[in-house]
C-alpha positions as CSV (number, residue, x, y, z in Angstrom):
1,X,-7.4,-8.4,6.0
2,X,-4.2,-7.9,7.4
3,X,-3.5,-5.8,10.9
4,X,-1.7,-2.7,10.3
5,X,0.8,-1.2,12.5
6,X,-0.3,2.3,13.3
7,X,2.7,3.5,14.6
8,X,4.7,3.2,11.1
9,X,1.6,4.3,9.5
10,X,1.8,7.7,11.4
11,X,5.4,7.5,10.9
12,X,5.4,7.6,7.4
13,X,2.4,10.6,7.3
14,X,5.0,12.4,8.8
15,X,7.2,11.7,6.4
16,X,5.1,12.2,3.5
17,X,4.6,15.8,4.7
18,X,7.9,16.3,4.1
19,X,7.6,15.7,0.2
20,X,5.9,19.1,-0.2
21,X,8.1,21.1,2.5
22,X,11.7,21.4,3.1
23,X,11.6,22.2,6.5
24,X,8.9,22.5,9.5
25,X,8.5,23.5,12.8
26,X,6.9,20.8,15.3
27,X,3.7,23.0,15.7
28,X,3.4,22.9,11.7
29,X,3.6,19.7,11.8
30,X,0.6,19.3,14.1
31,X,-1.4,21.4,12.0
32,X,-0.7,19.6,9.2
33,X,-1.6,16.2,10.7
34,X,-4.3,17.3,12.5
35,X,-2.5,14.9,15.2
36,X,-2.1,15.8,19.1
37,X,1.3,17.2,20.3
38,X,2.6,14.5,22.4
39,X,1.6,12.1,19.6
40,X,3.7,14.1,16.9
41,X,6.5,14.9,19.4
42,X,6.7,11.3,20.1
43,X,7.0,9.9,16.5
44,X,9.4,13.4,15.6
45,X,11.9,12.5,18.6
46,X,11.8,8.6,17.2
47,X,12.5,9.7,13.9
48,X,15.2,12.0,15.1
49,X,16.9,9.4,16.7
50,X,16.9,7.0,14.0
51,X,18.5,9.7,11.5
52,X,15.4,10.0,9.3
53,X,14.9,13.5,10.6
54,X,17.2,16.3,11.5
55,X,17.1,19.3,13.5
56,X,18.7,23.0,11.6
57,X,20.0,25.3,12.8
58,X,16.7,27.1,12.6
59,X,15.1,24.6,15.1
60,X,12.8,23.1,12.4
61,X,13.1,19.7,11.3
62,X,13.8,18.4,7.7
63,X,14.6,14.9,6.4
64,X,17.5,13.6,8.3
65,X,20.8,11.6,6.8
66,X,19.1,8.1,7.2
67,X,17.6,8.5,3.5
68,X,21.1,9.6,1.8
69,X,22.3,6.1,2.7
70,X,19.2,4.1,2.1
71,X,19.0,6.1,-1.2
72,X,22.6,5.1,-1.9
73,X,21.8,1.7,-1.4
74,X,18.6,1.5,-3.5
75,X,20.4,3.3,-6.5
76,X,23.6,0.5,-6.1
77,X,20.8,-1.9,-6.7
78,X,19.1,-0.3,-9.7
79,X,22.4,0.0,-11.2
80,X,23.9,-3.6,-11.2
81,X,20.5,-4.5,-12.6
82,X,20.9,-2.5,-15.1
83,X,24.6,-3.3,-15.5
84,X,23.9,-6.7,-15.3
85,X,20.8,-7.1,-17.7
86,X,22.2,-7.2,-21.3
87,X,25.0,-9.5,-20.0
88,X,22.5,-11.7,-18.3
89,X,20.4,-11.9,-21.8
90,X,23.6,-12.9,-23.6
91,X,24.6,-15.1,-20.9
92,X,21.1,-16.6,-21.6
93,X,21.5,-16.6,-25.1
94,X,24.8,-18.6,-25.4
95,X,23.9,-20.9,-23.4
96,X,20.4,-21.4,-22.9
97,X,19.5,-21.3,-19.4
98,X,18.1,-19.1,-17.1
99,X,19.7,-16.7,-15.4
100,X,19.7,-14.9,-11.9
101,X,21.0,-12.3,-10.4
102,X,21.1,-11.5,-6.5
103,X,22.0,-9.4,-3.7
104,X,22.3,-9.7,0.1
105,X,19.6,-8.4,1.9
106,X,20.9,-9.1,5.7
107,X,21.1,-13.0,6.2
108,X,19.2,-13.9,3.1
109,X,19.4,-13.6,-0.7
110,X,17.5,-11.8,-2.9
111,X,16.5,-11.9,-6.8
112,X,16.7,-9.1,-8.3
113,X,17.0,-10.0,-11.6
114,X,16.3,-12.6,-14.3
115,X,16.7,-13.6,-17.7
116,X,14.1,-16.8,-18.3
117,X,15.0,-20.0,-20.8
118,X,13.1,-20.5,-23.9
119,X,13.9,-24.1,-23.0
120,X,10.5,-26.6,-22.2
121,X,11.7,-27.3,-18.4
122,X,12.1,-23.8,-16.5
123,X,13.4,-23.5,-12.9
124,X,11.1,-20.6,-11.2
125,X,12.8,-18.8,-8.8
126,X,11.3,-14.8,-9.1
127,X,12.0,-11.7,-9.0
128,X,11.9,-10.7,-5.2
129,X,12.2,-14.4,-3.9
130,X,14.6,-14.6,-1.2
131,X,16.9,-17.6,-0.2
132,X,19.0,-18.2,2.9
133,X,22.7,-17.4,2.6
134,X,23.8,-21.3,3.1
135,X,21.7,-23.1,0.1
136,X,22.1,-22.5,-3.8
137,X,24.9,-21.7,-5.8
138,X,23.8,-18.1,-6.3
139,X,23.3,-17.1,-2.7
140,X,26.3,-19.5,-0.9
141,X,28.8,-17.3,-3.2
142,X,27.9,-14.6,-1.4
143,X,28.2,-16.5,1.5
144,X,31.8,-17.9,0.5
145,X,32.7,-14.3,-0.1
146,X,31.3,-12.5,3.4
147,X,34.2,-10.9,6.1
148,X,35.3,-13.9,7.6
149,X,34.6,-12.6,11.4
150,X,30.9,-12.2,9.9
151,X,30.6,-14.9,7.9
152,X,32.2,-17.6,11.2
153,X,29.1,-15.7,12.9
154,X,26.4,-16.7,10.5
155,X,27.9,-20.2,10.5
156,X,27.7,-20.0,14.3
157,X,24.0,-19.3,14.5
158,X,22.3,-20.2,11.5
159,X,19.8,-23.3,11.7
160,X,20.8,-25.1,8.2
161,X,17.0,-26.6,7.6
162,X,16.9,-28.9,4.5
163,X,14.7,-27.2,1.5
164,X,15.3,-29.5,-0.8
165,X,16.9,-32.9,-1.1
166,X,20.2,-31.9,-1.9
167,X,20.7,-28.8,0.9
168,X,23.6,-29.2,2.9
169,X,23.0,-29.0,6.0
170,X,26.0,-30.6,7.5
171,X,28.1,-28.0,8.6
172,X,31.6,-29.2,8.3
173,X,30.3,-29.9,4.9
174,X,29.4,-26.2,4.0
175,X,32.4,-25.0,5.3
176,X,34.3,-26.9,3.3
177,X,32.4,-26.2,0.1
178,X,32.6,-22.4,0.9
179,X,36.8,-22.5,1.6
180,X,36.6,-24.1,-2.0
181,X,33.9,-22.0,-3.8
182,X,35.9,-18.9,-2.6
183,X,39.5,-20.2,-3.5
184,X,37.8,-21.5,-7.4
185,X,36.3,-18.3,-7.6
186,X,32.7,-20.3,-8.5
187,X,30.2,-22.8,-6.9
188,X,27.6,-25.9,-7.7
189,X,24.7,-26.6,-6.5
190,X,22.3,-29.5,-7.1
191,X,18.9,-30.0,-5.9
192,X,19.5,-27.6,-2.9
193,X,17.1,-24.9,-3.5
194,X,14.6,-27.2,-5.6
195,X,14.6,-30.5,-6.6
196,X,16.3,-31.8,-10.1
197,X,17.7,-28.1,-10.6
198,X,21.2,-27.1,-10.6
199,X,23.1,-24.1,-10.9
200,X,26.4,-22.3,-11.1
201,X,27.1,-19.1,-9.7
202,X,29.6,-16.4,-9.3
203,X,30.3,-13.4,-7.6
204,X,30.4,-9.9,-8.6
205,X,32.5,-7.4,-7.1
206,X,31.8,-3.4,-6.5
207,X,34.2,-0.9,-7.5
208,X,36.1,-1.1,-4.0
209,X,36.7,-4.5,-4.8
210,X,33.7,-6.0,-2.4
211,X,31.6,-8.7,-3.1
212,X,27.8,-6.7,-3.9
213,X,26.0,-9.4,-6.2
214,X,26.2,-13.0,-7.9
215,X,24.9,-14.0,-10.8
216,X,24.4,-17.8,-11.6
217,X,22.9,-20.2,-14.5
218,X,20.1,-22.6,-13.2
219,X,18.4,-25.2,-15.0
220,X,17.5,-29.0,-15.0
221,X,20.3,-30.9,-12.9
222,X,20.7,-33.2,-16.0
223,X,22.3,-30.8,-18.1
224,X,24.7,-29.8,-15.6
225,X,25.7,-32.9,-14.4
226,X,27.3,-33.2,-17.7
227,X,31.3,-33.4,-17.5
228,X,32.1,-32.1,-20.9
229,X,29.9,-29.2,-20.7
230,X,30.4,-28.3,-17.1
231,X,33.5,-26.5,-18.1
232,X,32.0,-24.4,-20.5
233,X,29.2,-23.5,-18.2
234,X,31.8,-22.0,-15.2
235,X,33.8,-20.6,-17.6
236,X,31.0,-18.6,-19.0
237,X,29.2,-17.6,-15.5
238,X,32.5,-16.1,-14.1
239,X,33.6,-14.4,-17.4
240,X,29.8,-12.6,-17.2
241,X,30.7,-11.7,-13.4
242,X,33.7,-10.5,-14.1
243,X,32.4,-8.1,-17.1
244,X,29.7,-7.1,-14.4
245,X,31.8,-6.2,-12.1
246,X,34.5,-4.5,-14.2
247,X,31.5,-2.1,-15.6
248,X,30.6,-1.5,-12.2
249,X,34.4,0.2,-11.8
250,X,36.2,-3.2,-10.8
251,X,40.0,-3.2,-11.3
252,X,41.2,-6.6,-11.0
């Protein structure tokens, strides 16, 4: 069984108080928690500071500002999905691989979203799987994409550790692959993420014209190593980006 943090735990009984009340005084909040004073007056000044509650005018507290954003956030997410979703199936359906979609979470990628091949071989990646920033199609586009103060940062720092037999880990390498992906507007990846898979991906832009998602194609590194089809492939990844993004309020 896995150790529990109490302080979060008593954090968030706080905050589930605050489900059934709009506002409450400190000593309320005692009552209701059946917690000691400086315990409650500890966690309530934490969560003060942090923006997840507010003082009123009134001198009672209510939930703070903290949750409009993180509420923002979780909404942008549940709407590219469900942007994204009937493209990705038709994506999936024209051309018969699987399909991902992703966001950045920090410095890491993760999978939102997926459409799965009817095809024998299947590359498993998963819903809530994460990947670092540097390895994959699907996440290095977001990479490629990132403030270029931010994204000379990451570069700076991160430790490029092989996962598969094809992840670049060369650093003058990536940089150059990310200077192209971002100038084609696309990437490739083979065998980075997992052995004999490829994929393509490309980004997908928010209504202020910022990089928020990717979506790519993966499958067996066979099929895409095929020059006739490869065109076809990029060609249909970026036009499904770019029909994401424009429902998402893109102007091009």
């Amino acid at each position: 069984m896995r150790e529990k943090n109490s302080t979060v735990i008593k954090a968030m009984t706080i905050l589930e108080i605050f489900k059934q009340h709009h506002t409450l005084s400190l000593q309320k909040l005692v009552t209701l928690t059946g917690s000691p004073k400086t315990t409650i007056y500890r966690m309530v000044l934490s969560l003060e500071e942090t923006g997840f509650l507010r003082r009123n005018a009134s001198g009672e507290y209510e939930l703070g500002f903290a949750f409009l954003e993180y509420g923002q956030l979780v909404k942008s997410r549940l709407d590219v999905r469900r942007t994204a979703y009937p493209i990705m199936q038709r994506l999936k359906n024209e051309l018969g691989e699987a399909v991902n979609l992703i966001v950045r979470e920090g410095h890491e990628a993760i999978y939102v979203e997926k459409v799965e091949t009817d095809k024998p071989v299947r590359v498993y990646t998963g819903i809530g799987k994460t990947a670092p920033l540097y390895a994959g199609a699907c996440p290095r586009i977001l990479l490629a994409y990132m403030p270029e103060s931010e994204r000379a940062e990451y570069l700076e720092h991160v430790d490029l550790v092989p996962i598969a037999s094809g992840t670049v880990t060369d650093r003058d390498a990536l940089e150059h692959i990310l200077q192209e992906s971002k100038q084609n507007g696309f990437t490739i990846s083979h065998s980075e993420l997992h052995d004999d898979s490829s994929a393509i991906g490309a980004p997908i832009f928010d209504y202020e014209g910022e990089v928020y998602a990717a979506i790519s194609i993966v499958g067996p590194e066979r099929r895409f190593r095929n020059s006739d089809s490869l065109p076809l492939l990029i060609e249909k990844v970026k036009q499904a980006a770019d029909e994401i993004s424009t429902s998402l309020g893109w102007n091009k």
